[in-house]
N, C-alpha and C positions, 0 to 999 in steps of 0.2 A: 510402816516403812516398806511392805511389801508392795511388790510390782515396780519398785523406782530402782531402775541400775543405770550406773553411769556407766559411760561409755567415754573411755580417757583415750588423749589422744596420745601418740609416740611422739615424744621430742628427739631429733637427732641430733645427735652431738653438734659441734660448733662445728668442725670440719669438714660434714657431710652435707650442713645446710647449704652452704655457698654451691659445691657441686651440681647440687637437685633442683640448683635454683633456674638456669638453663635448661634444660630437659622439660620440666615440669613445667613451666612458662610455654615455651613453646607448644606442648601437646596439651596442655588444658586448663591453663590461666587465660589464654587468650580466645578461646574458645568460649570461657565465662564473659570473660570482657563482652565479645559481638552480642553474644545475649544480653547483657545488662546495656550497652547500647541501644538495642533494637526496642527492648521491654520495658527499660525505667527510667528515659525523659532523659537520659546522659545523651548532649549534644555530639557528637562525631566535630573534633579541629577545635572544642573548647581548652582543650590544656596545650598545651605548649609543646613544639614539636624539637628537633636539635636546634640546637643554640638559642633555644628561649631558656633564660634564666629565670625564672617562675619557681619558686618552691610551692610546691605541694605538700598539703597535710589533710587531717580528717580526725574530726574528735566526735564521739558517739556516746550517746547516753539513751535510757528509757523516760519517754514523754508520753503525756495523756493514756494511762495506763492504769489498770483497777490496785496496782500494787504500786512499786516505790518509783516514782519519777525523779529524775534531775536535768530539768529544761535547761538553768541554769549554766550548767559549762559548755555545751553546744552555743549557748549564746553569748557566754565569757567569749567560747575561742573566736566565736565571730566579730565581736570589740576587740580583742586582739590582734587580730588579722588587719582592719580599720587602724588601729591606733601604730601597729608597727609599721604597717604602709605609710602613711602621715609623718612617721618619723623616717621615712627613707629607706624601708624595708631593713634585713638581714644582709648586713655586707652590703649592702647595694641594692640585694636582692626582693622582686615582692613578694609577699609571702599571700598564698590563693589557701583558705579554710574552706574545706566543705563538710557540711556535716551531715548524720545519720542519725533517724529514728530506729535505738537499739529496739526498743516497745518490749524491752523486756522478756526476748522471747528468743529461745536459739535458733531460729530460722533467720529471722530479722537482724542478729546478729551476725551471722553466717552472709547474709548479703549486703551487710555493711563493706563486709572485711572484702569480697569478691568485689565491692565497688573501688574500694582504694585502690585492689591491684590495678582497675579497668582503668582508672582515673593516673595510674603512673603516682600517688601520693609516695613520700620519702618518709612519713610513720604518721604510724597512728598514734595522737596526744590527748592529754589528760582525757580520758574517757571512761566509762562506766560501764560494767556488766556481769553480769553475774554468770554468764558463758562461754567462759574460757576453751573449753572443751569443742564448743561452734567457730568459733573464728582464729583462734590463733595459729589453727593447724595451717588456715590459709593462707596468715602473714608470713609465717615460716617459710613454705613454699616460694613465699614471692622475694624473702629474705624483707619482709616492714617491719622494721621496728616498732615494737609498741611501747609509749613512751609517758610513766604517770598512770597508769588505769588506777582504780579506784583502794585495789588490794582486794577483793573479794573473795578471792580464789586462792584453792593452792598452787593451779597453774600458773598464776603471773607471778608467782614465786620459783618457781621449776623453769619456765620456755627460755632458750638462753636468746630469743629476740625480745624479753620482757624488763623494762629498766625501770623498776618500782622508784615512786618515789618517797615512800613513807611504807611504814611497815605493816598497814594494813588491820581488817581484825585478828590478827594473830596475836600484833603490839597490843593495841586499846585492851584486848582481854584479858593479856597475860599482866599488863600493869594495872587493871582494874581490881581482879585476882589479888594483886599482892597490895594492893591496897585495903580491901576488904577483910581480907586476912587478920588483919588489927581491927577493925570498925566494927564487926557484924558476930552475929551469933550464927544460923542457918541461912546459907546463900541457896536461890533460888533461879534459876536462869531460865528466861521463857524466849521458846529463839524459832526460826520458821521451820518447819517438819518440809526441808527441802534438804539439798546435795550439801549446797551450800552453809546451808543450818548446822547439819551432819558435824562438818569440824570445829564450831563454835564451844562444846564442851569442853573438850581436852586443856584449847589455849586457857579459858578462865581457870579452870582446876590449874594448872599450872603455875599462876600465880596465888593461889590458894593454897597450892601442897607448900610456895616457897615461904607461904607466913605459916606452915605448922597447921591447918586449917582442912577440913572432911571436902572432899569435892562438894560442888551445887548440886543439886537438885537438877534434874536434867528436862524440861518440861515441855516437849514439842506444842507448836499451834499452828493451824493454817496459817498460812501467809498472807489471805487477800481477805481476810474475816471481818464483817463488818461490825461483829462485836467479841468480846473476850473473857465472857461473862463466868465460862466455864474454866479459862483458863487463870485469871486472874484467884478463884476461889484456889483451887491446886497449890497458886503461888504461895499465897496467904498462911494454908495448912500447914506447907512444909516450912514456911519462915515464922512462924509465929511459934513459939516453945512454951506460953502459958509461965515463964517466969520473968519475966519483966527482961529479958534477954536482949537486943534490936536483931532480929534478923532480918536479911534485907532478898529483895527483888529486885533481880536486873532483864529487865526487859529488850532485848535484841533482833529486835523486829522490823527497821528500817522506817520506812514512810507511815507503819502498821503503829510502831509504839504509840504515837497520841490516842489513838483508834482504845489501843489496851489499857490505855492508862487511866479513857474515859469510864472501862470496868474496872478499874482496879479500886476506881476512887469510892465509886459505889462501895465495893464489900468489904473497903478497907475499914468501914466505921468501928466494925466488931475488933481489930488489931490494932489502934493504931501506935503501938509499941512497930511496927513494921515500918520499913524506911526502904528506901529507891538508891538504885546507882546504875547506870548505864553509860555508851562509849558515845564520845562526836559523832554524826552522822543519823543516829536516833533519836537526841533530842539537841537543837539550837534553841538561840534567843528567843526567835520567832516563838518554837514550843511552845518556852518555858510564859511566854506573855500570854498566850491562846492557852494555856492550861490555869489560868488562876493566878501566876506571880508568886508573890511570898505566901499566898495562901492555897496553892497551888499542892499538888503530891510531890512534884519531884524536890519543894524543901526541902533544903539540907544535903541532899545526894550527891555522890561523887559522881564525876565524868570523866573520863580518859578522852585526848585528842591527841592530834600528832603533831598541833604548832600551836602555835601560842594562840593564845583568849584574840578573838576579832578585832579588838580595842590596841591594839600593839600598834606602835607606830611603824612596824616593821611590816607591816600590810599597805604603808600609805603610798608606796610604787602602784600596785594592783589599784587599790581605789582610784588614783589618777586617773587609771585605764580608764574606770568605769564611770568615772565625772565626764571625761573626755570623748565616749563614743558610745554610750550606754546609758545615759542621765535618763532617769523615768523607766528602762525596760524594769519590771515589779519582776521578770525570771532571774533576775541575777542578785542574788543575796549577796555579799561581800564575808559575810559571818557563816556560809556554808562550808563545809570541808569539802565540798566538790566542786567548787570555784575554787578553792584557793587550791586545790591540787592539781585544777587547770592550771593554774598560775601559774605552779611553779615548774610543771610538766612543759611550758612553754618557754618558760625560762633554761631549762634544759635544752632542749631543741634547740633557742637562739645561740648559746654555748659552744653546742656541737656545731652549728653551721659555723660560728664565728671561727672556731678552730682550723676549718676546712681553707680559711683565708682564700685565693685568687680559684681555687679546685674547684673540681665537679659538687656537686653537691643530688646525689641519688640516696636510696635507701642503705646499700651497699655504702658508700660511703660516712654517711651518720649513722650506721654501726659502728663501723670500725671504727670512727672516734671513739665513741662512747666505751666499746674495747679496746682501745688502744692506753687505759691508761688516765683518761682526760678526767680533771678534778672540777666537777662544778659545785661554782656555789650559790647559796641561795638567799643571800641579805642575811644568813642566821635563822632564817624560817625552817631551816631541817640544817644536820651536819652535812658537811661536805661531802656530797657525794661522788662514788666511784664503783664502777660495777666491776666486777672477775665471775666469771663463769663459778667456780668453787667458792664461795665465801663462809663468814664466821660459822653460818647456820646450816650450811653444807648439811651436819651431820642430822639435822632432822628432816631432811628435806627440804629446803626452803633455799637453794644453792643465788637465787637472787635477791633476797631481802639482805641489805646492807644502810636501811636505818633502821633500828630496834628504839629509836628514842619515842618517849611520848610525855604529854604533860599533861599533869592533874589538875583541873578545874573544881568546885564546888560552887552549890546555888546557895546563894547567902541573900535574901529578902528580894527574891525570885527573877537575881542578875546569876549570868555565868562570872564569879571570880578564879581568879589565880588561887591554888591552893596550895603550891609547892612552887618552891623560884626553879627556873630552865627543867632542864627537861632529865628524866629518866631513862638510860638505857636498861631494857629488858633482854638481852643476849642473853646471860645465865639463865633467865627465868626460864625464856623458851626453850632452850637446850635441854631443860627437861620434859616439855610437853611431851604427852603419850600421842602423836599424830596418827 
């Protein structure tokens, strides 16, 4: 852990952003902008100048990259973009998607976010990053809402420009935790030796300490490792007790988990009293088919997600999308949690503009919806959401997370099933995480 310090950014209260947003615009947003025109293929007179009604948006994820990509929702928002145009845009309005290769990197994320300002975008939606700390200082600056990021952070739970849509790994952990709590003997957590890895123990202990339960096993691993031969043995030690006990392995690795799980299967011959459980986002359908099926390691294992199993008809708006302007793109999974948190990040976004009726429609303006009070909904795919600056989890720091819900999956003859009906709020649970 040594030599890694983060470098956090200052969030300014609600009433100082708007002020700084003038000043700071003028003296060196715009100054970013000429450079990113001059330097990165951004046309000069491609966006729309007064009285083009055009909304602007921008959704960014990490592509072709040695660690966790999700092509997919950069290519969702651009079928989206197609499919709502086709149906008549937003109000009236077209709706213009451009998207960013986050690549995973805080630089690349940091010129994502200096491109929206350059481009005049009215927020950034459903997007992906693991560097909050890189860009959102930017959006705040320019006042963009960020709208759906992925929950990675505990910044997009703190920036009061951050409008989560799901409760992130905070949720999946803290109700993974209290799931396991009953299930397992010795939990073992194997999570990336990054910033972002860092906060991952607390949440599962969390729901661990609420079933009465010793915290995991805390077990750092690189992040971009092409094998986990070392780390998977570690996991094993600490979950295996030698009395017929299940202790289990949760693997929290992102794109990396198949990677681990291809060691884990290895040395699990000598345990296999030892059993799996990890959150959506580390292991889908896709996985669990490419890992063996019912004869597979993650058997039997719980999963935590934040909406319902792929298979819900409460997905079949979205699929339309993807029948309709996307048939054959193989980046767009429909079964990802990072489409469907495009989805419904976009569903947001159309909410708030709808709200705005005959109005201007700027960044400034789909905030203040969005603060103003405004109740969206989401077919049932998440509770109704509603942002307030101070909300329930205020008290551990997390002032914008306002769904705690998640639902419990298991693999039952190597399908993702339903393993609890609707969904779980974990509020209490996390109210006690040690963050």
């Amino acid at each position: 852990m040594t030599g890694r310090r983060r470098i956090r950014s200052t969030v300014l209260p609600r009433s100082l952003v708007r002020p700084a947003r003038a000043g700071a615009l003028a003296a060196g947003a715009l100054t970013a902008c000429a450079a990113l025109l001059a330097g990165c293929g951004i046309v000069p007179g491609v966006t729309g100048g007064p009285g083009d009604d055009t909304i602007t948006v921008m959704t960014w994820a990490p592509e072709n990259t040695g660690a966790t990509n999700k092509p997919g929702m950069p290519a969702f928002a651009e079928a989206y973009g197609r499919w709502v145009n086709a149906h008549g845009g937003i109000n009236g309005r077209p709706l213009k998607v451009l998207t960013c290769n986050e690549r995973d990197d805080a630089v690349a994320a940091a010129r994502c976010a200096r491109r929206a300002v350059a481009e005049n975008a009215v927020a950034v939606v459903g997007s992906y990053s693991q560097h909050g700390d890189a860009f959102l200082p930017t959006l705040e600056t320019a006042g963009i809402p960020y709208i759906g990021g992925y929950g990675l952070t505990h910044d997009e739970f703190t920036s009061p420009l951050s409008y989560p849509v799901n409760g992130g790994q905070p949720a999946l952990l803290a109700g993974l935790g209290r799931t396991l709590a009953d299930a397992c003997g010795p939990v073992a957590l194997v999570r990336p030796d990054t910033i972002a890895g860092d906060q991952l123990p607390p949440l599962l202990d969390s729901g661990l300490a609420a079933g009465g339960h010793d915290p995991a096993g805390d077990l750092r691993a690189a992040e971009a490792a092409t094998s986990y031969g070392d780390a998977a043995e570690r996991a094993l030690e600490h979950a295996a007790t030698g009395t017929g006990e299940k202790g289990c392995v949760v693997p929290a690795l992102g794109d990396r988990t198949g990677t681990f799980m291809d060691s884990f299967r290895r040395a699990r011959a000598q345990h296999p009293e030892v059993r799996t459980a990890t959150v959506l986002g580390s292991v889908d359908q896709t996985v669990l088919d490419a890992s063996g099926g019912a004869s597979g390691p993650y058997e039997g294992a719980y999963v935590t997600g934040w909406y319902p199993e792929a298979g819900d008809a409460r997905w079949d708006p979205m699929k339309e999308v993807i029948r309709a302007e996307a048939f054959g793109d193989n980046r767009i999974d429909p079964g990802d949690a990072g489409v469907q948190t495009t989805w419904i990040a976009y569903t947001v976004l159309r909410q708030a503009v709808e709200s705005l009726g005959d109005g201007e429609v700027t960044a400034d303006t789909v905030s203040a919806a969005l603060d103003g009070g405004l109740k969206v909904t989401t077919g049932d795919l998440t509770p109704t959401l509603r942002w307030k600056f101070q909300d329930t989890l205020a008290s551990i720091g997390l002032p914008r997370l306002v769904n705690a819900n998640v639902t419990l999956q298991q693999v039952r003859n190597g399908r993702l099933t339903t393993a609890a009906d609707g969904f779980t709020d974990v509020t209490s649970t996390l109210k006690e995480a040690a963050l």
